[in-house]
N, C-alpha and C positions, 0 to 999 in steps of 0.2 A: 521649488520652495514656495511654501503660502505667501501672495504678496501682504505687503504688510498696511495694515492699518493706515488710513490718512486723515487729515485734518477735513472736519466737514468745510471745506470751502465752498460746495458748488452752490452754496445760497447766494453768494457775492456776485455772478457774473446776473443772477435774475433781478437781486434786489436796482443794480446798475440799468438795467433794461426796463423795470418799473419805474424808474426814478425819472431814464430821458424820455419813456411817453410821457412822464407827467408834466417834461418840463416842456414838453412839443405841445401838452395841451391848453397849457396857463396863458400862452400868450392868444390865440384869440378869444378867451373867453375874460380877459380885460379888457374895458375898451383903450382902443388907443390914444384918445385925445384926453385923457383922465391920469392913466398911470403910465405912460412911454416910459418915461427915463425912469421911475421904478421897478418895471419889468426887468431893465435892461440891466440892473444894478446886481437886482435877483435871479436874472441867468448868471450873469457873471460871479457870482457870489456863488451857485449852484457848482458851474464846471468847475470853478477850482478845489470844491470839496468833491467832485467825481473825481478829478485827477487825482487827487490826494490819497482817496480811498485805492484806485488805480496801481498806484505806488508800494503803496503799505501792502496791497494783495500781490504782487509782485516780491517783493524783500519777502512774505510768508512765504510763496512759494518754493523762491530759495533759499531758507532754511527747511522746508520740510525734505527737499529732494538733498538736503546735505547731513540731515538724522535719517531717513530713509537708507540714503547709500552706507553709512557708519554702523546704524544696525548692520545692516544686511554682512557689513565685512566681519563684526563680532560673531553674528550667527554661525558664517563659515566658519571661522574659523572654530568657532564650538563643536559645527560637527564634524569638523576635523577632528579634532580632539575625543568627540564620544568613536568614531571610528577607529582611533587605534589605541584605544582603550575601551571596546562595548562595555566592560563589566565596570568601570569604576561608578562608584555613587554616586547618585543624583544630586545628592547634595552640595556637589562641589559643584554644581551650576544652578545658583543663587540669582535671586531676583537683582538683588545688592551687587550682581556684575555684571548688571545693564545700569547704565543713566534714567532710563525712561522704563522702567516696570510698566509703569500705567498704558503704555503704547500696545505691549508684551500681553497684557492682561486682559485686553479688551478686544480680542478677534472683532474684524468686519463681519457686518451682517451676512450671513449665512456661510461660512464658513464650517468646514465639517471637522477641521482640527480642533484639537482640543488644548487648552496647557493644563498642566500639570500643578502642583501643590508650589512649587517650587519657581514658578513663571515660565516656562522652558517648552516650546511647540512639542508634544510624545510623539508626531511623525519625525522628528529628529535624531527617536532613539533605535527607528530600525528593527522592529521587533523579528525574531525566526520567523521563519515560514518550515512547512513540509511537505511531501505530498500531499494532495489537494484530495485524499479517498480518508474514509473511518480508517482504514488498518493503518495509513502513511500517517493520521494525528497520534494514534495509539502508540506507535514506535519508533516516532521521532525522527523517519523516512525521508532523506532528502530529498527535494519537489522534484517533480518530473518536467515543468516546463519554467526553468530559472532564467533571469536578466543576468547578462554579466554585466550589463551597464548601469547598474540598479545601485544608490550607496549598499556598504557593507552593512551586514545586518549580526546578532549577535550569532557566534559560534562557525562564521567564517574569516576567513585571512584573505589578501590579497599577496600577492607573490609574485611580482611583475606584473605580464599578464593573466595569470595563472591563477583562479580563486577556486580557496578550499572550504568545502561544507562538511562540517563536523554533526552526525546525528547518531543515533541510539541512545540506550535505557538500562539502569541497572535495576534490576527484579529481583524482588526475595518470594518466594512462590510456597505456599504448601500445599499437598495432594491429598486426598483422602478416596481409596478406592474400598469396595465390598469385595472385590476378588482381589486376591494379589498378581499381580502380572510381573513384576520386578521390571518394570519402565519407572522411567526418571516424568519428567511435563512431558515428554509423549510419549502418549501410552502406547504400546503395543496393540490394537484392536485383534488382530490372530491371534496372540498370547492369553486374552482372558480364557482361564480355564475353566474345562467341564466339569460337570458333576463327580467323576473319578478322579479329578486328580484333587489330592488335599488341599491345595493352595486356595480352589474353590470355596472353600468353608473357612476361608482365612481373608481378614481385611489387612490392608495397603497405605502405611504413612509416609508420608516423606518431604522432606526440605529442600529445596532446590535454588539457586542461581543458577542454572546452569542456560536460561536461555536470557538470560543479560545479553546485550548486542552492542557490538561497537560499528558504525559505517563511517567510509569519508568517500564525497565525490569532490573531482580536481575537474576541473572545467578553463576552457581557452578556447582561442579562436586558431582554428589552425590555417585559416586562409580570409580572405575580407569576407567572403561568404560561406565558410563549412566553420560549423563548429565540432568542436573532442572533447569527451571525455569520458572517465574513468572512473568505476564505481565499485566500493569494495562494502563488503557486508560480513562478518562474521559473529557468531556466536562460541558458546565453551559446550554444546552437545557432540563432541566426539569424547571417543573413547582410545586411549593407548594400552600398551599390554600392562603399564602399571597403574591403571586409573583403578580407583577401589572407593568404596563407600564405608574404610573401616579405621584408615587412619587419617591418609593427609589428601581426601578424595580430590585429586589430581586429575581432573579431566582436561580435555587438549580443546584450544583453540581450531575452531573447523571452517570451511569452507564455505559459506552459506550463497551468497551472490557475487563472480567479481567478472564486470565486463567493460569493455569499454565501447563507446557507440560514436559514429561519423555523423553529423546532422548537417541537412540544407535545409531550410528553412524555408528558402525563397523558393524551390521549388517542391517542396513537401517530400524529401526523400529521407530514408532515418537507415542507418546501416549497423547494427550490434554483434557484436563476437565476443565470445566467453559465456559462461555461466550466469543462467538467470531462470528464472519463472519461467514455465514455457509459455509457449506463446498459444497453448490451449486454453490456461488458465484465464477466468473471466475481467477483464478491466471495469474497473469504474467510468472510466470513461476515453474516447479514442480507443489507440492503441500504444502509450507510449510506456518503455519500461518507468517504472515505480508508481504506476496507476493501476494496478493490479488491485480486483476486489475479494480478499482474501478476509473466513469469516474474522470477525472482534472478541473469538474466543482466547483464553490464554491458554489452553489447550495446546501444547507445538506441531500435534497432530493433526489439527482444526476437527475438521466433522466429515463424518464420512457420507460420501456427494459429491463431495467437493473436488472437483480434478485440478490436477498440479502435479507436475515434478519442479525440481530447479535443477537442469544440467546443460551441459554443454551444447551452445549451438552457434547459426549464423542465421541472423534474422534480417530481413527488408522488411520495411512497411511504406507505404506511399497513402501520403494524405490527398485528401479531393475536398472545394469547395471553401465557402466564406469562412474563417477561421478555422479551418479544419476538422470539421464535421463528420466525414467520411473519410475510412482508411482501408486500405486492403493489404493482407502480410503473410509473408511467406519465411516458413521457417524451418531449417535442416538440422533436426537434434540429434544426440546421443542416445543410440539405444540400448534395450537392456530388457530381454522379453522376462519373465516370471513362468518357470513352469511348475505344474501342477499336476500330480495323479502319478499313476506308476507304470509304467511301460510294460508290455508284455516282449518279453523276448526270447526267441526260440533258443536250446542250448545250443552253445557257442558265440550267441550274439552279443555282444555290446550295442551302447546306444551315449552319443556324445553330443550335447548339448550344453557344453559350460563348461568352465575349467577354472579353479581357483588362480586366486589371485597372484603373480609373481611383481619380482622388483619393490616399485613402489605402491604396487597396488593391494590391498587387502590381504592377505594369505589365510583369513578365519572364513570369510565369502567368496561367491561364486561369481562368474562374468561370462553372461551367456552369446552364443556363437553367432549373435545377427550378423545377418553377410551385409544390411545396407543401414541410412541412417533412418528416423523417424521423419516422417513430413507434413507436418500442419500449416494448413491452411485455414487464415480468416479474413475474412470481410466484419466492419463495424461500424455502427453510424450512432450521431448525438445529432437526432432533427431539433431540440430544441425540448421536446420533453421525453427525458428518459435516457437510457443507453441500449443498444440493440446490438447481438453479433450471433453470425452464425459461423461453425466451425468444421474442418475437414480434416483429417488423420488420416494415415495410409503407414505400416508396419509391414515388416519382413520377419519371417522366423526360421529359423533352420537348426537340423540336427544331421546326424550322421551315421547310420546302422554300420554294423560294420562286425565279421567272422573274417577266419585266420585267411590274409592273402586278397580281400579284398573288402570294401562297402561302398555306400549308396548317401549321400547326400539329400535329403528333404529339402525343399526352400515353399513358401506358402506366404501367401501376403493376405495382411488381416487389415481392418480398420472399420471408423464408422464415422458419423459425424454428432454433432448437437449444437446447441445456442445457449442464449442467455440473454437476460435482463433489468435493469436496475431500476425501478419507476420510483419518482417522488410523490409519492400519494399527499401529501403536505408538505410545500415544500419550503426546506432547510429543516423539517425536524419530525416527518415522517417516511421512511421508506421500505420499497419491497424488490426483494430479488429474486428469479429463480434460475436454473441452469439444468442441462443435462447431457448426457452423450446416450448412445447406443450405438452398436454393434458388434464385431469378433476383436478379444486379441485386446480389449483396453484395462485389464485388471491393474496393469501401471500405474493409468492415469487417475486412479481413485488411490483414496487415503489409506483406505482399509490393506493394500498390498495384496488383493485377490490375485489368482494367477491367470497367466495373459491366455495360456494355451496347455493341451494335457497329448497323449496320444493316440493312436487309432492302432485297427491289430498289424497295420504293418511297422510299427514304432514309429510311425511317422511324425512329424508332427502338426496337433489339431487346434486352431483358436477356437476359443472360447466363447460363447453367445453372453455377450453383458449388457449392463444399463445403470448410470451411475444418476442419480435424481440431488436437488439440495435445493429448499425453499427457504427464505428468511426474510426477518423483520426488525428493523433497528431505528431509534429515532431519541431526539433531545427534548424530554418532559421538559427541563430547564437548564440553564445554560452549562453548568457543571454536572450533570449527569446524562448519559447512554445508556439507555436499555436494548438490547439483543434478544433473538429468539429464529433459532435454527432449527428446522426437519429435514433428514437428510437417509437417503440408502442406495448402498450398492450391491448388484443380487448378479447372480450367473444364471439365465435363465433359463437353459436348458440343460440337461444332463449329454455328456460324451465320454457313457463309460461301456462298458461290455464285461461278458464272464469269458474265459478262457479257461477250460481243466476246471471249475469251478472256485475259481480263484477270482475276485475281480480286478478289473485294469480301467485304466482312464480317468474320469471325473466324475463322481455321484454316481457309482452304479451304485444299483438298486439292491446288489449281494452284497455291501458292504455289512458288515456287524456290527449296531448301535445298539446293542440289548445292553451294556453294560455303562452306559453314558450316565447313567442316573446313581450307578452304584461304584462306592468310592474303592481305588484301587484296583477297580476292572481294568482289563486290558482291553476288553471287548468292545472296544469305542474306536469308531473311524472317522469322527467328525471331525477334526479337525486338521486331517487332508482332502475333508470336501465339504466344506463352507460353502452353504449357497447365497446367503444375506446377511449383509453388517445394514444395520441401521440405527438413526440416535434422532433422538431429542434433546436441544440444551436450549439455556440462558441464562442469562447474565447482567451484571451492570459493571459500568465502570463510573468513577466519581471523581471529578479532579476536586481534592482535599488541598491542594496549594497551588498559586500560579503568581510567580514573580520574575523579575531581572535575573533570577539563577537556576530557572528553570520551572520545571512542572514535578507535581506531585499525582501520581492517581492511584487510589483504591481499586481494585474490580473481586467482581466475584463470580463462580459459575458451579452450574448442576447439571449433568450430564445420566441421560440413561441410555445406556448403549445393549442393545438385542439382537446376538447371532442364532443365525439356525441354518441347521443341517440341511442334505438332501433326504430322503429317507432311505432305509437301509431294512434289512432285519433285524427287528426288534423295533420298530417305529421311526420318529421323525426326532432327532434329537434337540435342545437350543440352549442357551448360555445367554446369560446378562450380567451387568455390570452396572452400578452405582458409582459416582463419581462426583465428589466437589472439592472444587480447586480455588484455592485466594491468593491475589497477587501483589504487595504493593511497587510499584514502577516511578523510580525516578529518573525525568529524562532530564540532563543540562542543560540540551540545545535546543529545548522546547519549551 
């Protein structure tokens, strides 16, 4: 708590110490056979008015340390009071229920609290916090490195031990594409269609809540030194079999992040399980979940570049150094390879790689046959300017050839690595990021859903030669508004296709048929089983339009040009584009 204001006293103990040199210096500079017994009259005359004053600064002292202490017991108990009520009105703590306003009113010099209209310290009121990154202020993201010993702040609960942080955003979104893709806020980037299909020659409107988001994190102490907890994130972008866009468009509450993490502090060890971000995806800063730097487009698909899944894993990370500066993290995900291209197979052969979805899982999609999990590794360092991380992948893929009476098993391990980085070119209100990956077998890890692997003439299967790029720019002209600006792409760079019978197989051969890409209702188009580059241009703004006790108001807007192209084939090099502007207004409560 600010201490509080005190009575200028400290002039009294100098004025006292001026007073007895004066009074040590009066007697030899009378003489003494002229004024003795007047001197003597006028010290004694002096000390009982030092005593006096003496007295009276004494009796002030104790009245100041007895309104001192009586503030101080009001204050608590006020912010008791704003605690388990954050949201009541300011108004009902009135200058008029204090004794002494004037105390209230006039902060000691240099004090960085402020009061308010009302007499009332605003550090009192506890204001939210979020994650400490642009995307965690955007949507209302519970912070990544929270006090449980900290007062209650608006939009959590105490619960025993037990404190709850309440965050997300309800969005009313519209879309506006030149091609129709039939995606909702994220768009299908494979789905923009080519020249042949009619939908190309057809624009794309639409209304959407559907990425409103609800989180709550539950946080304890599970031991004097580990802390727990629990972290739940969802949104309404799934789909069930009666979700529809025509009557009572019914889409389902979905899974978006839900894990819970082991933390020691004192020795920098962090333990998470369950679904999240991977641990490919770039941070803001360290390595800690909800610091993830994820772009500030409202796009739900962000940009493609940009690598991310959110699934299932068990992550370590270990911090090194003075606040934690340096982290190194080790991470075993959920796989889920993407194949690509068409298999040759001699008659009688099969080829098994996937199998639809049974029980609880899916039964419209597929779930391909990796025998082991995903394993990323990073290292990451904040020297003090900037964020720096470099990354490592390692992937498994397999499939299964197989005629009557027996088959053959394929297993093949793919991967690559890349980095990234966050710099404050101005710092707090200019920045720059870039990232990348390369190598086989990462079509997952990009936006775009390129395929991870295709096959060779024995149906084996073959990863994919890729490379996933994303540069940007974001920064606060003024205090209520964020500007953004993303260049992003992800390309296959080599072809792994073949002719067999004069048919082609694999990825991007060169026999493919593209003579009909241009003309509408052809069939003679094979682009879009061989995608070689997604890449976009966007930006944006966001505006905070309101900020009070009941939350945050923001505008944002964005323009997207998105440009596929082909491998080339017979009949040329084919490519497809897409216009895009999207508006979002976003009210968070907890923010």
């Amino acid at each position: 708590m600010t201490p509080l204001p005190r009575f200028r006293t400290a002039r009294f103990p100098s004025l006292l110490v001026a007073i007895t040199a004066l009074a040590a210096l009066i007697p030899p500079l009378i003489p003494r056979h002229a004024h003795a017994a007047g001197s003597a009259d006028a010290i004694s005359i002096m000390e009982k008015q030092i005593h006096a004053m003496q007295a009276q600064l004494a009796t002030m002292k104790q009245h100041q340390a007895a309104e001192n202490k009586r503030i101080r017991a009001e204050l608590r108990a006020q912010r008791e009071l704003i605690e388990a009520d954050p949201y009541a009105p300011r108004a009902r703590l009135t200058r008029s229920s204090l004794s002494t306003p004037s105390i209230l009113a006039s902060p000691t010099s240099g004090s960085s609290n402020s009061v308010d209209s009302f007499g009332i310290d605003s550090a009192l009121l506890s204001p939210p916090r979020t994650a400490s990154t642009p995307y965690g202020e955007l949507t209302a993201t519970p912070p990544a490195h929270p006090d449980l010993f900290s007062p209650l702040r608006r939009g959590q609960l105490q619960i025993g031990g037990i404190r709850l942080t309440l965050g997300g955003y309800l969005e009313a979104a519209t879309i506006w594409r030149s091609r129709y893709t039939g995606s909702d806020i994220s768009t299908g980037y494979n789905a923009i269609p080519w020249g042949n299909n009619a939908l190309h020659h057809m624009s794309e409107f639409r209304q959407t809540e559907r990425q409103s988001r609800l989180s709550a994190l539950v946080e304890g102490m599970l031991t004097k030194n580990i802390e727990a907890d629990a972290y739940v994130e969802t949104d309404f972008q799934g789909a069930g079999s009666a979700s529809n866009s025509r009557q009572s468009n019914s889409y389902v509450l979905r899974t978006r992040n839900v894990y819970g993490e082991l933390k020691d502090k004192a020795d920098g060890l962090y333990l998470l399980g369950g679904q999240n971000w991977s641990l490919l995806t770039m941070f803001n800063k360290g390595m800690f979940a909800r610091d993830e730097q994820v772009p500030l487009v409202i796009e739900a698909q962000y940009v493609p570049g940009f690598n991310w899944t959110r699934n299932s894993q068990i992550r370590l990370v270990k911090t090194f150094g003075a606040q934690e500066r340096y982290a190194a993290g080790l991470s075993i995900e959920n796989p889920s390879g993407v194949p690509g291209g068409k298999a040759y197979l001699r008659p009688g052969q099969t080829n098994t790689d996937r199998v639809s979805g049974t029980n609880v899982n899916n039964p419209d999609t597929y779930y391909a046959t990796d025998p082991a999990p995903d394993l990323v590794a990073k290292i990451a360092a904040d020297p003090g300017w900037g964020h720096y991380e470099l990354t490592g992948i390692m992937r498994f893929f397999r499939n299964r050839t197989s005629t009557t009476g027996e088959g053959h098993n394929h297993t093949t391990i793919a991967g690559g690595g890349g980095g990234g980085m966050v710099l404050p070119l101005i710092d707090k209100k200019f920045y720059f990021q870039a990232s990348g990956l390369v190598g086989t077998g990462l079509g997952r890890y990009g936006t775009s859903n390129l395929p991870d692997y295709t096959y060779n003439r024995n149906a084996a299967v073959t990863p994919l030669p890729e490379a996933n790029v994303l540069v940007g720019f974001y920064g606060d002209p003024m205090a209520s508004l964020r500007l953004y600006a993303y260049g992003g792409a992800e390309t296959v760079m080599s072809r792994r296709g073949f002719d067999e019978g004069g048919s082609p197989y694999g990825y991007g051969s060169r026999n493919t048929v593209m003579s009909g890409c241009y003309t509408e209702t052809s069939s003679a188009c094979g682009a879009s089983g061989n995608v070689r580059t997604v890449a976009q241009a966007t930006g944006g703004f966001w505006y905070t339009a309101a900020k009070g006790d009941y939350g945050t108001l923001r505008v944002g807007g964005q323009y997207a040009h998105t440009y596929i192209q082909a491998f080339s084939g017979i009949g040329g090099k084919p490519h497809t584009d897409a216009d895009m502007v999207l508006m979002s207004l976003r009210y968070m409560p907890f923010n």
